[in-house]
N, C-alpha and C positions, 0 to 999 in steps of 0.2 A: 504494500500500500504506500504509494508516494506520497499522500499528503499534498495540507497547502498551509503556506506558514501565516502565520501572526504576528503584525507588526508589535514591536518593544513597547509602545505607547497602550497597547493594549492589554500588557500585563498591568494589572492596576493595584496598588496597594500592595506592593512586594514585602516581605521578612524577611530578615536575617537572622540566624544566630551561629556563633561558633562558639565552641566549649574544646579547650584545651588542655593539656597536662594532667597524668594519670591515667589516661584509656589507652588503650590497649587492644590490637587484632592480630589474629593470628593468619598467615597467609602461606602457598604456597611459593620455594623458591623456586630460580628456574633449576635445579636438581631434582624437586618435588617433595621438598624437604619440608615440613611446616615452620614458619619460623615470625618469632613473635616482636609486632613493631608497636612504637607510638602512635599514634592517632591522634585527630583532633574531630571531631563531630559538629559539619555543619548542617542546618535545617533551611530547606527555602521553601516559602509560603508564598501565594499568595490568589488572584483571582483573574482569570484570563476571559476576554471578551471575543469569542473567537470570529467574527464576523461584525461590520458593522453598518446599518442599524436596526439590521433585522435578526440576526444571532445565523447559528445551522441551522440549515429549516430541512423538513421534508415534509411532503405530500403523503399522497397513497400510495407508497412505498417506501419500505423502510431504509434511511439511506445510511450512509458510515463511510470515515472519514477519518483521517490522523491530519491531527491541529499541531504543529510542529510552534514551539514557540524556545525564544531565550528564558533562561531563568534567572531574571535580574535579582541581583541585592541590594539594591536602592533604586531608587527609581531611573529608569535607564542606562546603566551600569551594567555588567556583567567581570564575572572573576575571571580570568586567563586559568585552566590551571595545566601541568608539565604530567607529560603521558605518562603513566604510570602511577601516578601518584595517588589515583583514586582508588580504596581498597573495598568498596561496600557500597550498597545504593538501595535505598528503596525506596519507593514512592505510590504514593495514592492521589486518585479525582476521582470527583465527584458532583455534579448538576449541580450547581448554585441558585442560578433562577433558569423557568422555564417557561413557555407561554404553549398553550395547548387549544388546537383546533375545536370550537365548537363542537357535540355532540358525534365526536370521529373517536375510533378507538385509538390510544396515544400508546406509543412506546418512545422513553428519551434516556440519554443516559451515557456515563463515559464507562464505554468496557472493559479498556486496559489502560493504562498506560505500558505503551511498548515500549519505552528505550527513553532512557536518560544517559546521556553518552557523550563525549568529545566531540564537537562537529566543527570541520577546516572550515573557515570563516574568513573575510578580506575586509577588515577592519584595520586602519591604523598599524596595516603591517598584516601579516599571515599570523590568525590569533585560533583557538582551539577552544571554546568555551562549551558549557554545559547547553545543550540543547533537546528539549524532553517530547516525547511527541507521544499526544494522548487519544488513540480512540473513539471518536464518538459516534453513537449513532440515536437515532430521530425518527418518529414515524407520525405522522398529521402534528406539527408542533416547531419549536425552535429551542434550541439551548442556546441561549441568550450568555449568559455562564457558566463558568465554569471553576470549582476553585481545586489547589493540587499543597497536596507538602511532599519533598524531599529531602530526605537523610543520607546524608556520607559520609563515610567514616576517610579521611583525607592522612595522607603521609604526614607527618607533626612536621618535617622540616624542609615538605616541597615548599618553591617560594610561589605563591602564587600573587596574578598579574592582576590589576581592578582598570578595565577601560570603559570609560562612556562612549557606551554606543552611540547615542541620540538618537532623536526623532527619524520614525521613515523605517528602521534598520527593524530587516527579517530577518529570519534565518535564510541561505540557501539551501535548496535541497540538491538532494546526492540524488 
């Protein structure tokens, strides 16, 4: 499923957090050894407009779709981070607001999220930022929104990059 991305401005209302020092994951080397690093735990929150100003919509039939968006930590911003360095991820959506066709049977909803992952990017240089792309599907209705949290558990002493994106900036798709 290619998807179609969502402009930065549309993620609205972004969180952060990072929690440092003391956590702990254990990971495979490349010998397939297990072996136990620092970590640091970050969360991104927030609520994505995936269309605008009608949301995803479908008809009488059921449509579906991967909403490919940045996951900013501030508003408009995004973190750079260095391959590898991400040791753990996981993440949930779920329909924020929804608007439902009169007296039509409704299905709406985000199914997965499929991938939260390093996407090659041509911002400000060749940058590698978190890009999450979620699922959704619609039947007589719109998801208007949509909101999402992600957790990763990050290398404690990759350096990572903080660029403003601005206004306009999608993801590209692969």
């Amino acid at each position: 499923m290619a998807g179609f991305p969502v402009r930065i401005e549309n993620v609205i209302d972004p969180r952060f957090l990072r929690i440092s020092g003391g956590l702990k994951t254990t990971v495979l080397n490349i010998r397939n050894r297990p072996v136990t690093l620092p970590v640091a735990m970050e969360v991104y929150t927030g609520v994505v407009v995936p269309f605008l100003p009608g949301g995803f919509f479908g008809d009488d039939t059921t449509v579906r779709d991967r909403a490919m968006t940045f996951l900013p930590f501030k508003d408009m911003a995004v973190r750079v981070y260095p391959r590898g360095s991400i040791k753990d991820v996981t993440a949930t959506a779920s329909p924020a607001t929804i608007s439902v066709d009169e007296d039509e049977a409704f299905i709406g909803g985000v199914d997965t999220v499929a991938s939260v992952q390093l996407e090659p990017q041509v911002f400000g240089g060749a940058k590698e930022p978190l890009v999450m792309g979620a699922d959704l599907a619609i039947l007589n209705g719109s998801i208007l929104r949509f909101t999402y949290q992600v957790t990763l558990l990050v290398d404690e002493a990759a350096t990572i990059d903080e660029v403003d994106r601005g206004a306009g900036g999608r993801p590209a798709l692969r």
